[in-house]
Residue frames as a rotation matrix with the C-alpha (Angstrom) as fourth column:
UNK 1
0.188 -0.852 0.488 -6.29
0.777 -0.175 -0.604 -17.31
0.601 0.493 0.630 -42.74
UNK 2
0.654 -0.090 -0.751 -4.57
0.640 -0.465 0.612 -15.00
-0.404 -0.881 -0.246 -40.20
UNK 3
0.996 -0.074 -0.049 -3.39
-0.088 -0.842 -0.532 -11.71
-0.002 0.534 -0.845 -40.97
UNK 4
0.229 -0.961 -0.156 0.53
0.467 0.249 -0.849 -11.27
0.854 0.121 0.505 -42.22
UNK 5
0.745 -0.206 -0.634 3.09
0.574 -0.286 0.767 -10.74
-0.340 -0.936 -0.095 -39.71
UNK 6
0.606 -0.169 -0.778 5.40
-0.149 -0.984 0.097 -8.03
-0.782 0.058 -0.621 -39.90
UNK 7
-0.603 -0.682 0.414 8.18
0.021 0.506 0.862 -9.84
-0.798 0.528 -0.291 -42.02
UNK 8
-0.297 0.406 0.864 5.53
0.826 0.564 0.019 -10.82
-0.479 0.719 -0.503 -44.49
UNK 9
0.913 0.393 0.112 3.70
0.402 -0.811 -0.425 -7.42
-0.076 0.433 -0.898 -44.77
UNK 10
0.344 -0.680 -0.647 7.58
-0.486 -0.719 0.497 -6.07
-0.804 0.143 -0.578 -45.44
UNK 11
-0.862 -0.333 0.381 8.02
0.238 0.397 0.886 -8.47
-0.447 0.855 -0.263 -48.26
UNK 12
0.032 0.934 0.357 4.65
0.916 0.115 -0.385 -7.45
-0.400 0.339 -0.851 -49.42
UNK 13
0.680 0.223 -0.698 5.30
0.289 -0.957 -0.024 -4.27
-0.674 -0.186 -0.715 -49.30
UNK 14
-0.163 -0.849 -0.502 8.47
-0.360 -0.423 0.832 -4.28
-0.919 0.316 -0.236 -51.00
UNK 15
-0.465 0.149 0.873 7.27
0.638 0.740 0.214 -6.45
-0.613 0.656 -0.439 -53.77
UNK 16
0.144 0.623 0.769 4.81
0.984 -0.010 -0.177 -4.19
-0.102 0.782 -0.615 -54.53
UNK 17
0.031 -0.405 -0.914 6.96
0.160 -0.901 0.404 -1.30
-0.987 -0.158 0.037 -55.35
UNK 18
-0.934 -0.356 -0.035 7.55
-0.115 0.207 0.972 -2.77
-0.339 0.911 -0.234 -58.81
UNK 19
-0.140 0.954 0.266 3.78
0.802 0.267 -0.535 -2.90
-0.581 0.139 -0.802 -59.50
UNK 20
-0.927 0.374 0.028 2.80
-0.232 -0.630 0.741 -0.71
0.295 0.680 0.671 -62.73
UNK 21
-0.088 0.996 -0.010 -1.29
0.419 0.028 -0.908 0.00
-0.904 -0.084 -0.420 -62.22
UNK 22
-0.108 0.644 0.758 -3.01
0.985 -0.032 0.167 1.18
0.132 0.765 -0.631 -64.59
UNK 23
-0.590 -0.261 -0.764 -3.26
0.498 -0.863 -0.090 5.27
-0.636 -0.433 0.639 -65.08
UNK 24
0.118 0.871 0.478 -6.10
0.988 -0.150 0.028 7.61
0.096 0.469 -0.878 -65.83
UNK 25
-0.810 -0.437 0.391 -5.72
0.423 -0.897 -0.127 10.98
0.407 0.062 0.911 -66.64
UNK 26
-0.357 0.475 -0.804 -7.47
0.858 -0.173 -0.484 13.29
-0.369 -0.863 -0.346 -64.19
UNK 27
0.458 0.759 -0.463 -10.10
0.569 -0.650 -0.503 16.21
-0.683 -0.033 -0.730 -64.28
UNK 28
0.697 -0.135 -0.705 -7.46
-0.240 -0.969 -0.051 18.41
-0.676 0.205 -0.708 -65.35
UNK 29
-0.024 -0.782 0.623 -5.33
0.394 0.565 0.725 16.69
-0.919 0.263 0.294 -68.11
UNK 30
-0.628 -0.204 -0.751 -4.90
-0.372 -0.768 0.520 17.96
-0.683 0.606 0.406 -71.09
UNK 31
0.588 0.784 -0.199 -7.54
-0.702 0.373 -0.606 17.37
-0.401 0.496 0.770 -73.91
UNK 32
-0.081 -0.630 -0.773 -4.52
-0.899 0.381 -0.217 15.66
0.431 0.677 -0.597 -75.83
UNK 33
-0.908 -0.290 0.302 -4.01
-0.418 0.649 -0.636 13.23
-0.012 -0.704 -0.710 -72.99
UNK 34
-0.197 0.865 0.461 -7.90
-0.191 0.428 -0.884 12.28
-0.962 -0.262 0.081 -72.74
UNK 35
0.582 0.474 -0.660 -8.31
-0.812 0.292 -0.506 11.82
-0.047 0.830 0.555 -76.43
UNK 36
-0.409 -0.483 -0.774 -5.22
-0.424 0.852 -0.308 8.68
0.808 0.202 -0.553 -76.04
UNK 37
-0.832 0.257 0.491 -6.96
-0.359 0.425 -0.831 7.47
-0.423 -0.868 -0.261 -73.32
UNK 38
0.161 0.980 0.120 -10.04
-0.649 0.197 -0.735 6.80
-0.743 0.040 0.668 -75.48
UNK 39
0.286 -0.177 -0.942 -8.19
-0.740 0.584 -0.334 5.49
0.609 0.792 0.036 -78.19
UNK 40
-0.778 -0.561 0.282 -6.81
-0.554 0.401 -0.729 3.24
0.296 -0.724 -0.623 -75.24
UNK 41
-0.629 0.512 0.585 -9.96
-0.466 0.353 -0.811 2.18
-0.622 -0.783 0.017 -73.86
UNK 42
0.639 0.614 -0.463 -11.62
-0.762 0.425 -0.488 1.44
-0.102 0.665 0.740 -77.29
UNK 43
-0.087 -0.496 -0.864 -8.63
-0.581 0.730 -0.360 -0.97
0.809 0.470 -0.352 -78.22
UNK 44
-0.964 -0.114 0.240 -9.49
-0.262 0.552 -0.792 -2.70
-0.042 -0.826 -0.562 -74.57
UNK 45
0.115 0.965 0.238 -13.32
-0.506 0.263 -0.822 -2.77
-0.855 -0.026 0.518 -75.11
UNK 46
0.188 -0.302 -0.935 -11.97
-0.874 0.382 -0.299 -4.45
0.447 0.874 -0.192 -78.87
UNK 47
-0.559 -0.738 -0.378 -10.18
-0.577 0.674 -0.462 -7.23
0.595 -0.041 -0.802 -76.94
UNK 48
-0.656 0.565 0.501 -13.00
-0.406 0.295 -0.865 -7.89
-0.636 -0.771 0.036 -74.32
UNK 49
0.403 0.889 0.216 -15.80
-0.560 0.427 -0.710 -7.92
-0.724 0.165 0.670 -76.69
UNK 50
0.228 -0.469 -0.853 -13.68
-0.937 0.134 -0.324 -9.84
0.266 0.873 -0.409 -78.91
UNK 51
0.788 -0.140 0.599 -12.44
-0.418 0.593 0.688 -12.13
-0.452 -0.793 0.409 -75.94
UNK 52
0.812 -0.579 -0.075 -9.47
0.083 0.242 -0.967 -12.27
0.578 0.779 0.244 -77.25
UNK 53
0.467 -0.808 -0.359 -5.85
0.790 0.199 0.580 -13.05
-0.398 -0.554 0.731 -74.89
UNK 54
0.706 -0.139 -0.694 -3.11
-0.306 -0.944 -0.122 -10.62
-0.638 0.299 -0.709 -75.75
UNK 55
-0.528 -0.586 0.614 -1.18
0.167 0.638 0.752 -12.60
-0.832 0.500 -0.239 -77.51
UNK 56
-0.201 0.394 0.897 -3.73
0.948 0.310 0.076 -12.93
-0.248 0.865 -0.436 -79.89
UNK 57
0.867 0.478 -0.140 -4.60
0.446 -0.870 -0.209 -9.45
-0.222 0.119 -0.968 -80.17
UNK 58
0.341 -0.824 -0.452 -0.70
-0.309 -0.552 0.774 -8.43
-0.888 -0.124 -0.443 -80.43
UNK 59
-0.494 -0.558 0.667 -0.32
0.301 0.610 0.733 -10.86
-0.816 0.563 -0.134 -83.47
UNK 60
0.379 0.913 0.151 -3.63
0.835 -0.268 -0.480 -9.21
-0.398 0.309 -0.864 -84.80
UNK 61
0.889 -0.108 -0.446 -2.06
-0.179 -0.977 -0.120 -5.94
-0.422 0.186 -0.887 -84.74
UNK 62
0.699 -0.695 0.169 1.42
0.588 0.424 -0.689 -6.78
0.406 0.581 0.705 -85.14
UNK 63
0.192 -0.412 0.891 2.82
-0.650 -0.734 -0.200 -4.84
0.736 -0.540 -0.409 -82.64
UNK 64
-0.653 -0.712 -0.258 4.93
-0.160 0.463 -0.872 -6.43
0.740 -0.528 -0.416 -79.39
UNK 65
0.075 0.800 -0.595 2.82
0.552 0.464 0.693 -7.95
0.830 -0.381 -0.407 -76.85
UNK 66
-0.568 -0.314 -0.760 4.66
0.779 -0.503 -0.374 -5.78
-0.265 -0.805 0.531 -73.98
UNK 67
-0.993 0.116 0.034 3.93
-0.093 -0.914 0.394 -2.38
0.077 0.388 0.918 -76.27
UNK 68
-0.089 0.945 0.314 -0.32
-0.343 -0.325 0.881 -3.23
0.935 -0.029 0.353 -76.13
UNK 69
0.044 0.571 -0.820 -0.21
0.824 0.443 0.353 -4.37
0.564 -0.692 -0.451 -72.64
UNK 70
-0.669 -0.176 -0.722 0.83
0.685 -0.523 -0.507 -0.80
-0.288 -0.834 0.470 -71.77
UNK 71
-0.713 0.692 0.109 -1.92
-0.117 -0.272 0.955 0.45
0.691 0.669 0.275 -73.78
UNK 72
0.116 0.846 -0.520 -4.07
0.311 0.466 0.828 -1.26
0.943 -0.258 -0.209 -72.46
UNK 73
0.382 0.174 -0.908 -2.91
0.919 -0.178 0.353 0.57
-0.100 -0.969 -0.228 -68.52
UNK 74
0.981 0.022 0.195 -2.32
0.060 -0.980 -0.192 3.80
0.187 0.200 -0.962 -70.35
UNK 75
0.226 -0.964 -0.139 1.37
-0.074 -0.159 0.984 3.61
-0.971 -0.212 -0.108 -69.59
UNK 76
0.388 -0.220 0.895 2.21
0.880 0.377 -0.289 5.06
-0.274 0.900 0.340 -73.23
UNK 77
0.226 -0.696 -0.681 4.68
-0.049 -0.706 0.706 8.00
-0.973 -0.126 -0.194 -72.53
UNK 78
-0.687 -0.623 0.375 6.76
0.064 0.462 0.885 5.84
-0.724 0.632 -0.277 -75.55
UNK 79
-0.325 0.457 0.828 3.64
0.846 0.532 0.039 5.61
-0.423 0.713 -0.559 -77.92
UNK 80
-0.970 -0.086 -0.226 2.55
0.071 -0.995 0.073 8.12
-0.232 0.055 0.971 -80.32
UNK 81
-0.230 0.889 -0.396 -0.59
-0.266 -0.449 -0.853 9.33
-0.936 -0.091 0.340 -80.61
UNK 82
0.155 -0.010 -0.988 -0.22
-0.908 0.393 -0.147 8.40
0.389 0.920 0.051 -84.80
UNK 83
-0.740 -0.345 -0.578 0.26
-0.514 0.844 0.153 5.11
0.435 0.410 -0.802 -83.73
UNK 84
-0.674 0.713 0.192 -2.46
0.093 0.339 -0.936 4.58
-0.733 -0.613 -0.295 -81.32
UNK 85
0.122 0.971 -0.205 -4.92
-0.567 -0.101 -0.817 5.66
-0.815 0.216 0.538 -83.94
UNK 86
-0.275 -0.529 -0.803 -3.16
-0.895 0.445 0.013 3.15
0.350 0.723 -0.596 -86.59
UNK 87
-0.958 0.280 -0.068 -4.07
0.288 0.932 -0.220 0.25
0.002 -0.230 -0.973 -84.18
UNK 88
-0.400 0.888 -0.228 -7.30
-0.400 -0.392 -0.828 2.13
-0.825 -0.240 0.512 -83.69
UNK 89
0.235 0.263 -0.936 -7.91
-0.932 -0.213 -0.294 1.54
-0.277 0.941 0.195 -87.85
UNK 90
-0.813 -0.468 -0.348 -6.25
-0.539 0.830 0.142 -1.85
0.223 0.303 -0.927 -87.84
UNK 91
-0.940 0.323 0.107 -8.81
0.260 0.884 -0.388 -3.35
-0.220 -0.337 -0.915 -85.64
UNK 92
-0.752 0.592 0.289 -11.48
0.227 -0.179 0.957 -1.62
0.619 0.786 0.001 -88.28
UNK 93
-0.268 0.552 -0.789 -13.68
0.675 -0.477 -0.563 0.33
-0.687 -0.684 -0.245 -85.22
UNK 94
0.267 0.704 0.658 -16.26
0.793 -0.548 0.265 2.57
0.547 0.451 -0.705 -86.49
UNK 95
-0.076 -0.147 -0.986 -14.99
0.854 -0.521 0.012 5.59
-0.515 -0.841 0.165 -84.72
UNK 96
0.611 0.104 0.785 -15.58
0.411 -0.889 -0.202 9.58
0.677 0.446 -0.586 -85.56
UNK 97
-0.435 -0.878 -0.201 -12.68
0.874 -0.357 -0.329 12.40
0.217 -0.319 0.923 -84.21
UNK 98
0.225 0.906 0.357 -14.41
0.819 -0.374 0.434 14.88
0.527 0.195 -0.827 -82.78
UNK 99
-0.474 -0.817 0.327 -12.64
0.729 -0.573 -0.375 18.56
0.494 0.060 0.868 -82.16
UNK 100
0.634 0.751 -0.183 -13.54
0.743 -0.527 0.412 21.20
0.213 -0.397 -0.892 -80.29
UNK 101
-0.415 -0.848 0.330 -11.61
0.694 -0.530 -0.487 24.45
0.588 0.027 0.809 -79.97
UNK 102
0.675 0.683 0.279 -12.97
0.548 -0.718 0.429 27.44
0.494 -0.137 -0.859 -78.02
């Protein structure tokens, strides 16, 4: 296979403007912002060790299949923090909140 030519690597390129990745909050994020990120990553480690499609996991919860795939890449501007821990409790996880002030 021979590397794209320019044409190609400009339709590549442009294509992947519309690409959503996946976002992790960095060193310095608020605590607020790393505690929905764990509730995030437990409802993904749910679906893995579950092996479970999203479909099936969206019908589980009852919630829109779009609305847990951005969960699931942290793209949850739109979600609240009460609702993340509502699917958290739906999908009966053993989990403990665990506060720290100083």
């Amino acid at each position: 296979m021979a590397f794209p030519n320019k044409k190609e690597l400009d339709k590549i390129r442009k294509e992947s403007e519309a690409w959503e990745g996946s976002l992790i909050p960095g060193p310095d994020a608020p605590p607020i912002e790393k505690f929905r990120y764990q509730i995030c990553q437990a409802l993904l480690k749910y679906k893995m060790d579950k092996n479970l499609k999203n479909v099936e996991m969206a019908n589980e919860l009852n919630v829109p299949e779009a609305d847990l795939s951005r969960i699931f890449r942290f793209r949850i501007d739109g979600i609240s923090t009460d609702r993340l821990l509502g699917l958290l409790e739906k999908v009966n996880l053993q989990h403990e909140i665990d506060l720290r002030v100083s």
